[in-house]
Structure formats: structure tokens, C-alpha cells
N, C-alpha and C positions, 0 to 999 in steps of 0.2 A: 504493500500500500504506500508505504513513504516515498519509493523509488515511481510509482505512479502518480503520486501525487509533486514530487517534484517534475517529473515531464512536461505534467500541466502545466505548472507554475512556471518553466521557463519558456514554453509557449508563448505564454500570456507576457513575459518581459521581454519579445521580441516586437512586441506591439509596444512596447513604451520606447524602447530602443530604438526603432524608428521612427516615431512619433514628427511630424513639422507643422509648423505655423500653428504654437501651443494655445501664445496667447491669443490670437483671433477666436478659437472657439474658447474659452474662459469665460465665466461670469461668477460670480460671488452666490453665498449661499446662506449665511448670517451674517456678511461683512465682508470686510476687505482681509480679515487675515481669515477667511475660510472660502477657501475657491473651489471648486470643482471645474474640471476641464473632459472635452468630449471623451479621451481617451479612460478615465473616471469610469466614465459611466462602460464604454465600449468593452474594456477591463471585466470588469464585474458582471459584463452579460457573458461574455468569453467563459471566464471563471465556474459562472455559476451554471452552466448549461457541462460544461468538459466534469466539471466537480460530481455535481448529482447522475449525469452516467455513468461515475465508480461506483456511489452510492444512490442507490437512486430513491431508497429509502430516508435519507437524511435528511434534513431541515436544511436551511439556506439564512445566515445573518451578516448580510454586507453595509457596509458603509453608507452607500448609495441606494436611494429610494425606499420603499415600503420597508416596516421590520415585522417580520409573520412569527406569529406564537411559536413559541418554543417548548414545542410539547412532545419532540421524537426524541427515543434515545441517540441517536446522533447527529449532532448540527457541525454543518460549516460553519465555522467564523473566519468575515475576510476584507481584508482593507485593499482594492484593487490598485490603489497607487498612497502610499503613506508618504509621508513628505511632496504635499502638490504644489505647496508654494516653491521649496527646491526645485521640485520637475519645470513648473511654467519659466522659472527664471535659470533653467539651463545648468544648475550647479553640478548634477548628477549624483544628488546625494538622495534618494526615493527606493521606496522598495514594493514589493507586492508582499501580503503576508497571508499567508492561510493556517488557518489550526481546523482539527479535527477533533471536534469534543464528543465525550462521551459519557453519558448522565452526568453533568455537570463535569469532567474532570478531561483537559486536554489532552487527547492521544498521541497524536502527533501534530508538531507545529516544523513550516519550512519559510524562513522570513529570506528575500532575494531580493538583492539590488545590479540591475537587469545594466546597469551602466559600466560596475567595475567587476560585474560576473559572478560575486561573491554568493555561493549557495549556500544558506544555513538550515539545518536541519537536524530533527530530533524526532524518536517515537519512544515512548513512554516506556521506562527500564532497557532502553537501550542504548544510550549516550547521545551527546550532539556533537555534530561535524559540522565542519567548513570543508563545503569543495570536498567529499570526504574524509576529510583526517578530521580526527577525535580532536576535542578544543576541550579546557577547562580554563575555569578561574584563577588570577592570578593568587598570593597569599601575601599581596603585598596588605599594610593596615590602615588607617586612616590617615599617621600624619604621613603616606607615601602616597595616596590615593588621589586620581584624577575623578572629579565626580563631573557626571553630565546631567542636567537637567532640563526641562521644558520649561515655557512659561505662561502657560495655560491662557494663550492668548485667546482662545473663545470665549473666555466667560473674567473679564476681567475685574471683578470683586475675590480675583484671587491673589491680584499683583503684587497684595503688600506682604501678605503670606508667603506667594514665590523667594518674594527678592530677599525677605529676612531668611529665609532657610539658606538660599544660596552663598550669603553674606557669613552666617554660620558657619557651613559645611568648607568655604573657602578658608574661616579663619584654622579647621581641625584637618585641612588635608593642604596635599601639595598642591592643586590647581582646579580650575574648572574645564567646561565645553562646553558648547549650546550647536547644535548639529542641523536640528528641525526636524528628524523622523525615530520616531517613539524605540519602533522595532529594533529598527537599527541599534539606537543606543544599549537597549538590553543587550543584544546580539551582542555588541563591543564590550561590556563588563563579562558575556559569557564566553567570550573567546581572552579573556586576561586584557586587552589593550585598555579597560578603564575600571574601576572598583567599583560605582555607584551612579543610578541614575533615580531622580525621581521627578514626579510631577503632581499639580496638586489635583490634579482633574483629567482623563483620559475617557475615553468610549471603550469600550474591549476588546476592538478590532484593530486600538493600538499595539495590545501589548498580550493580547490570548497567547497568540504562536510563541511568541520570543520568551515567552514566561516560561515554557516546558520546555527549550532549548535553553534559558539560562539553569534553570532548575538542574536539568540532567548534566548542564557542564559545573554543577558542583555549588554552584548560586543560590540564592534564594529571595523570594518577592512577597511582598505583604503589599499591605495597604501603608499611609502614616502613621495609623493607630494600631499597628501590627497588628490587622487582622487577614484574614484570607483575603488574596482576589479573586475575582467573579468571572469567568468567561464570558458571560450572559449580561453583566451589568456594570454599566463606567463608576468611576469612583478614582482617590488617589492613588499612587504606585511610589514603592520604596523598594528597588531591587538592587541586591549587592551581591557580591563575591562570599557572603557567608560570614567573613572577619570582621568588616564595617556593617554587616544590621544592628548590631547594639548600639550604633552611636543612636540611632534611632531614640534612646531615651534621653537621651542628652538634648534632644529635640523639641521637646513637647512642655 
């Protein structure tokens, strides 16, 4: 199943891969920092039709348009382009992400950024790769830790809350990052290049996939109140290399 479901998934990033004249089809969707562009949407139909012929039985939860009850034992969750601001403005820093949940708990998640080719992948008790080679967490600690963070620019009654955590987390580690795509940043704490990302507010199509690929690369993800994340439902994200979750109470 992993190995067919990454097929798909680099199908679908040869369609953002080639992608031109981004921003002519662009429009806003709550605003100037939430865009959706034709390929968005193009993505997600790609996706979800190639997806539900492996499973045909499974639910479908994307980014884009309608969200249908969630009442099968198995749903897709899937974000057909994460980082669309990156995409419209050419950076190449976007990825497609799918997870494969099952009764609430992700079985496999494969997060890919179709620019610099990078395949990330995981199925549940089985490890995560990059490009196939087994990836884990670095053991570096906090005051050696590069942390990345969002800044939960959809819903800005979170800014002051963002900027003081990041202000914090800067003064107990070596440095920061702000990147623009959720998955991604997991994916970089679960391959060792960063120890900590968080955000104060995400959808679940951020961070479903990358959560069971940081997890099985030795990581670990809560909420900011250390509680579980949701597959099925947005809320905060605090995922780290395992060494740096306890600064977490240093936080609160």
C-alpha cells in the first residue's frame, strides 16, 4: 500500500512540477494570506479519484471544497499543495501530503515536495524514509536546537501568542526558521535537520501525514497542552525530536 500510494503521490507532483502562469488563475479564499490556485483544486481531484481506487471503500478529507462525514473506518486525509503561497510565488518550497487513517489513528502518511524530489514516507510500525533510506531524529537538546514555526496567519488573534512562544523558544535554543509549509517542517525535525516545530493553529491536512512519519522517525507531536493530535480535527501542534517536548512546560 505505501509503495502505491507513493506512485500516486508522485503522479500528482508532476502536475505541480509543471504547473505555469500560477498566479493568473489565483484568487484568495479568507484573504490575502490564504490562496488557492487552479492546480489546488486540479491536485485534489487527481488525488482523490487515483486514492479511492486503492481504497474504494474509504472516506475522502481534502483541503479543498466540501468536508463529508467521517464515518468509514478508513479516510484519506490530504492537503493537494501545502505551502500555496511558496508555490504561487515560485520558491519551491510546497509539498502534496497524504495520510491514510484508520479508526482515528494514521497508517501511513507520505509528505513530497515534487520541486526538490524529496519522498517522505512512513507506515505505521514500520519506520520513515526519505527517498528510501530510514531517517530518525536528531539527539541534539534544546540549547542546540533549531526550532521552526508557523505563524498562524489565518486567524490572527493568535499573533501575540505566536510571536511570545517564538521569542521564548529563541531565547532556550540555538536558532529559528519560518519555511511556510507545515508538513515539510515536521518532515525536517523527523529527518534530524531541525528539533522542533510548532504552530498555534493548523487544519489536519497540515500535519496528519508528517505526524506518523515524524513519530516512527523516533519524534513525537502533541498538541501545546500536551494533548493528543486529531487526524480528523485542527487545533495546535508541538512536535519535536522527543529530547525538546518537555521544554513544552516551560511554556505554559
Amino acid at each position: 500500500m505505501l509503495d502505491r500510494l507513493i506512485a500516486v503521490v508522485r503522479r500528482a507532483g508532476d502536475m505541480i512540477r509543471n504547473a505555469h502562469d500560477i498566479e493568473k488563475d489565483t484568487h484568495e479564499k479568507n484573504g490575502a494570506a490564504d490562496l488557492v490556485t487552479k492546480y489546488d483544486v486540479a491536485v485534489q481531484t487527481f488525488l482523490q479519484r487515483e486514492l479511492l481506487a486503492l481504497v474504494p471503500e474509504a472516506g475522502f478529507l481534502g483541503e479543498e471544497g466540501e468536508h463529508e462525514t467521517l464515518d468509514k473506518p478508513w479516510v484519506f486525509v490530504v492537503d493537494p499543495i501545502d505551502g500555496t503561497t511558496n508555490f504561487v510565488r515560485h520558491m519551491h518550497h510546497s509539498n502534496i501530503a497524504v495520510a491514510l487513517v484508520h479508526e482515528g489513528c494514521v497508517a501511513y502518511g507520505v509528505v513530497y515536495n515534487p520541486f526538490t524530489e524529496e519522498m517522505f514516507a512512513a507506515r505505521r510500525g514500520g519506520g520513515a524514509f526519505l527517498n528510501g533510506h530510514p531517517i530518525h531524529v536528531s539527539d541534539r537538546d534544546m540549547s542546540h536546537a533549531i526550532t521552526m514555526c508557523g505563524s498562524t496567519i489565518y486567524d490572527r488573534r493568535f499573533t501575540d501568542r505566536s510571536f511570545s512562544l517564538m521569542r521564548r523558544l529563541y531565547d532556550l535554543g540555538l536558532d529559528f526558521r519560518r519555511f511556510g509549509s507545515a508538513e515539510l517542517d515536521v518532515c525536517y525535525v523527523a529527518c534530524g535537520r531541525a528539533e522542533v516545530f510548532f504552530e498555534c493553529r493548523l487544519s489536519p491536512w497540515d500535519y496528519a501525514a508528517g505526524s506518523l512519519i515524524l513519530t516512527e522517525a523516533g519524534g513525537k507531536i502533541t498538541r501545546l497542552d500536551g494533548s493528543p493530535i486529531d487526524p480528523y480535527r485542527g487545533g495546535s501542534v508541538w512536535a519535536t525530536n522527543g529530547i525538546c517536548h518537555s521544554v513544552l512546560t516551560l511554556l505554559k
